[in-house]
C-alpha positions as CSV (number, residue, x, y, z in Angstrom):
1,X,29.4,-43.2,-23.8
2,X,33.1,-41.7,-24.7
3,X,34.6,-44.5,-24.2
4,X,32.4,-46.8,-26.0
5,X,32.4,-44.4,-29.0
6,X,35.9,-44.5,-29.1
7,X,36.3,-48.7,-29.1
8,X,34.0,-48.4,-32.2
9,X,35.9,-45.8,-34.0
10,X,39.3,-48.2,-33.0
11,X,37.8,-51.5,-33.9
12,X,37.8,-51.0,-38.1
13,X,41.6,-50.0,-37.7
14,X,42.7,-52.0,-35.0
15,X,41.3,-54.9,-37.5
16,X,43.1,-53.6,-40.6
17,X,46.4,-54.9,-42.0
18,X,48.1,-51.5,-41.9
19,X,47.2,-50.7,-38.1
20,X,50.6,-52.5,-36.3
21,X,49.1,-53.7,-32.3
22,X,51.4,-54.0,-29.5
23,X,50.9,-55.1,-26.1
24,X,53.3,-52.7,-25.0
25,X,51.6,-49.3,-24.6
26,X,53.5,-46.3,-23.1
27,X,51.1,-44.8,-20.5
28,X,53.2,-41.0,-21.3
29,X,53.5,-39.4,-24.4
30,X,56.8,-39.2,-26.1
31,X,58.6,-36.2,-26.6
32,X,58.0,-36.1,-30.5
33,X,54.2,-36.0,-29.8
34,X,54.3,-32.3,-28.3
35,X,56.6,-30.8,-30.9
36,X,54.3,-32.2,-34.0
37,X,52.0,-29.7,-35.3
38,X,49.1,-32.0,-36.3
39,X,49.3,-33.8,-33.0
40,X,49.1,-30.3,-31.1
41,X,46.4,-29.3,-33.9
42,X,44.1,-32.4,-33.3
43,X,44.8,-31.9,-29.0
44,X,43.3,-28.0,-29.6
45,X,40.4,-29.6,-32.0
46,X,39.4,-31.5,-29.6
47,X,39.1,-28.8,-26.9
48,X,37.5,-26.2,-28.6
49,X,34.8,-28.5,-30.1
50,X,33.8,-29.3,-26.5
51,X,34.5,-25.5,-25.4
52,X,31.3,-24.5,-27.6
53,X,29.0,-27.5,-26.3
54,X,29.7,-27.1,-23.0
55,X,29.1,-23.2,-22.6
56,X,26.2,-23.8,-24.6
57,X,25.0,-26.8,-22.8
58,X,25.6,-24.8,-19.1
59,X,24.6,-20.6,-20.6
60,X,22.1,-21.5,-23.3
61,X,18.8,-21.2,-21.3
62,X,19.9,-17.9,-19.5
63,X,20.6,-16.9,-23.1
64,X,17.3,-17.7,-24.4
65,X,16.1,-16.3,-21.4
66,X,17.3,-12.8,-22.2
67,X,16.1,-13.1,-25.3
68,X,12.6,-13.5,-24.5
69,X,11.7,-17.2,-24.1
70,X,9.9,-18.8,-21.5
71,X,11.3,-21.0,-19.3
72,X,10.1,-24.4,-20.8
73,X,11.1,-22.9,-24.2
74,X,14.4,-23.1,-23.4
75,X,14.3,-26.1,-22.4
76,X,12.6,-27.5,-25.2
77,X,15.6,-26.0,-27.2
78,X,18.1,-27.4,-25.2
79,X,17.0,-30.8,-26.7
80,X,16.8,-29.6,-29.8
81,X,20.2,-29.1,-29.7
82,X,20.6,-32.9,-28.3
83,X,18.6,-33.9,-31.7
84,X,21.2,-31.9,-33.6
85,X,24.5,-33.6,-31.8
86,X,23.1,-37.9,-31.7
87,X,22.4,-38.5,-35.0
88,X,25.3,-36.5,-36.8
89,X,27.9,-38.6,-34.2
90,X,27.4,-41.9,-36.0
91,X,26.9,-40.3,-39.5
92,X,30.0,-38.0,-39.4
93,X,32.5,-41.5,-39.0
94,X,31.0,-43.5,-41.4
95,X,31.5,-40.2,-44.2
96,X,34.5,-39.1,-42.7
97,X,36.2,-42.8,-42.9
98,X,35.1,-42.7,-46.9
99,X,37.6,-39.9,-47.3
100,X,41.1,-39.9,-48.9
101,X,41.6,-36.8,-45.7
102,X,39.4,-35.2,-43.3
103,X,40.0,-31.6,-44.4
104,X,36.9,-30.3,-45.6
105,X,34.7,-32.2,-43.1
106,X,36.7,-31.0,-40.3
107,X,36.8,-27.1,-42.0
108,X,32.6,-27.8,-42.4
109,X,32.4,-28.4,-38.8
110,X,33.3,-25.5,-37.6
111,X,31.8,-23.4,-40.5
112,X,28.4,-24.9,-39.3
113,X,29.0,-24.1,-35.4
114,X,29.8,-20.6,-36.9
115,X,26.7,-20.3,-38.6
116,X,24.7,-21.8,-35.9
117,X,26.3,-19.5,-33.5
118,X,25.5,-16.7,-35.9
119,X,21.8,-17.4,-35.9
120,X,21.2,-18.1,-32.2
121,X,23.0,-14.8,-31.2
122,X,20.8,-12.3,-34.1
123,X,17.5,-14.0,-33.8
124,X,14.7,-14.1,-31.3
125,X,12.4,-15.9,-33.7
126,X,11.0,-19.7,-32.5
127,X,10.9,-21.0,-35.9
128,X,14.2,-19.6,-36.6
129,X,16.3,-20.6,-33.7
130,X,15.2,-23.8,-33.7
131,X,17.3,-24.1,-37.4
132,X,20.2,-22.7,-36.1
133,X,20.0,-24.7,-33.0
134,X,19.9,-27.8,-35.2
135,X,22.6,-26.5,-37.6
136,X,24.9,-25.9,-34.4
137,X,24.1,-29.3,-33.1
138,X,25.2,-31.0,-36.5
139,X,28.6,-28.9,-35.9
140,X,29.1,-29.9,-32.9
141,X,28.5,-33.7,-33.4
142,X,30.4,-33.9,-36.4
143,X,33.3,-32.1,-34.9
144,X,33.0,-34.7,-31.6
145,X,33.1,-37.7,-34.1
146,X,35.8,-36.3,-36.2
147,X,38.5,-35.3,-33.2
148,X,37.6,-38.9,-31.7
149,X,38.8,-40.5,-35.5
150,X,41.6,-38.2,-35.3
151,X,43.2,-40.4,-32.7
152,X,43.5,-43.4,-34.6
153,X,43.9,-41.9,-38.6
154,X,46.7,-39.4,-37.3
155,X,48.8,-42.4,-36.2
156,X,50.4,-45.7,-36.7
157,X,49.7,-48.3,-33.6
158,X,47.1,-48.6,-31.4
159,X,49.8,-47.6,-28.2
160,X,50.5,-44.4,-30.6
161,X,46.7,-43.7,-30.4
162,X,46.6,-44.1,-26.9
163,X,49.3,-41.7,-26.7
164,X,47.6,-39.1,-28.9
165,X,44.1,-39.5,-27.0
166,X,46.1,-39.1,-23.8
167,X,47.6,-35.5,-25.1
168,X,44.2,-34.6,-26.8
169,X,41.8,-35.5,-24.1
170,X,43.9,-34.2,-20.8
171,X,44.7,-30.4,-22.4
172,X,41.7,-30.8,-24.5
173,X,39.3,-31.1,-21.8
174,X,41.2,-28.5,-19.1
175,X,40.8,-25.7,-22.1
176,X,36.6,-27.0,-22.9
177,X,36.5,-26.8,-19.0
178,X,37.2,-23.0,-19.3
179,X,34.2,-22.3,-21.5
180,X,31.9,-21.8,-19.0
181,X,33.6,-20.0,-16.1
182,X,35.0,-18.0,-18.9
183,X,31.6,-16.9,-20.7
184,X,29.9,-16.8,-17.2
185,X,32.4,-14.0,-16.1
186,X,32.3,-12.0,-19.2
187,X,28.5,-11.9,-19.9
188,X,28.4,-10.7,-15.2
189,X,31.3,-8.0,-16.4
190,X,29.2,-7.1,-19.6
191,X,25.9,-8.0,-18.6
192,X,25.0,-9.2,-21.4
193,X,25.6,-12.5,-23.9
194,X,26.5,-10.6,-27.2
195,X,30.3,-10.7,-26.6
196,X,30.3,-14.4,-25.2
197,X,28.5,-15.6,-28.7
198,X,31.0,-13.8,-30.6
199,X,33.6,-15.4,-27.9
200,X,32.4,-19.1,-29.5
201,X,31.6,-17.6,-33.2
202,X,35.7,-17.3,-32.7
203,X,36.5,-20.7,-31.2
204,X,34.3,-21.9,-33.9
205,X,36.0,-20.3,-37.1
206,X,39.5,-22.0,-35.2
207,X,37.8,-25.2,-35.1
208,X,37.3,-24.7,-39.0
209,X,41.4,-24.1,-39.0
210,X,42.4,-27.0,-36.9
211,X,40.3,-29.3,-38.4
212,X,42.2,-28.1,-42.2
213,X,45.4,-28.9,-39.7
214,X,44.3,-32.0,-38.5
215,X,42.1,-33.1,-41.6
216,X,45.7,-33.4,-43.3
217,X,46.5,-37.4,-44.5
218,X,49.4,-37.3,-42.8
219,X,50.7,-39.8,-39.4
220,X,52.7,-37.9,-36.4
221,X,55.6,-38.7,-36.5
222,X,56.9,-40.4,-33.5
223,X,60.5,-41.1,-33.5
């Protein structure tokens, strides 16, 4: 499903005039990737936007659980928050590509995980948290979209893009990975989910940061 997203998000640019193609692509990074800010900006982006999904995804229920809600309830939210995340990952491209930079969309992104967050960890009310379960998942599938554009807007060449996507993806996913072990941990030490929502109301208000980083109409620099 990654994969296939990113071909789409590729073909437009791969197809324009100003998007040089090579045959020759490097399989490791240069050394100018890791001493760029945006490049190291987008690479963070892209981990903490999957950080929030995947605690979610793996310590939602148990936190709807503590909060009151039956069993099926909590599953019935977790697809709410699927409903949230589909839609918003084919909308966020097609507004994100009209944009002279990505700035503001990737600053909204994670203002609405923030305010998703927010609501999920003050509310026990069904009519309520199904809002802010929908308002997280928009975050979170806009952020996706956006830090898979990243890749190709952030760089020249289709080999550089592969480069960046290397960087992103590989210390990306090794810090999203962390989300759950890390949350599971704190909320045994703590007993309790209040300081592992504010743990991803944080990562979320640095995805808003990054994304003003990476938003920036600017190409790494390789050379």
């Amino acid at each position: 499903m990654i994969a296939v997203i990113i071909l789409l998000l590729r073909l437009p640019m791969i197809r324009s005039s100003r998007k040089k193609v090579f045959v020759d692509v490097k399989s490791q990074p240069p050394t100018a990737l890791f001493k760029s800010k945006i490049a190291w900006a987008v690479t963070f982006f892209m981990g903490f936007q999957s950080f929030i999904p995947y605690s979610l995804f793996t310590w939602l229920p148990d936190i709807l659980l503590a909060k009151g809600f039956s069993e099926s309830d909590a599953g019935w939210f977790i697809a709410i928050l699927q409903m949230g995340i589909i839609p918003t990952t084919f909308v966020a491209p097609i507004i994100a590509g009209k944009m002279n930079n990505q700035r503001i969309i990737g600053c909204i992104a994670g203002l609405l995980f923030f305010s998703g967050l927010l609501g999920i960890t003050f509310t026990s009310s069904s009519n309520l948290i199904i809002a802010f379960l929908l308002l997280t998942g928009v975050g979170a599938g806009t952020a996706f979209s956006l830090a898979m554009m990243f890749f190709v807007l952030r760089t020249e060449t289709v080999a550089q893009s592969s480069q960046l996507s290397s960087m992103a993806q590989s210390v990306g996913y090794m810090v999203a990975a962390l989300g759950p072990l890390l949350l599971g941990f704190i909320s045994e030490w703590t007993n309790g989910w209040t300081i592992p929502l504010v743990i991803l109301m944080i990562v979320a208000l640095c995805i808003a940061i990054l994304g003003t980083i990476a938003g920036k109409n600017e190409k790494i620099k390789f050379e």
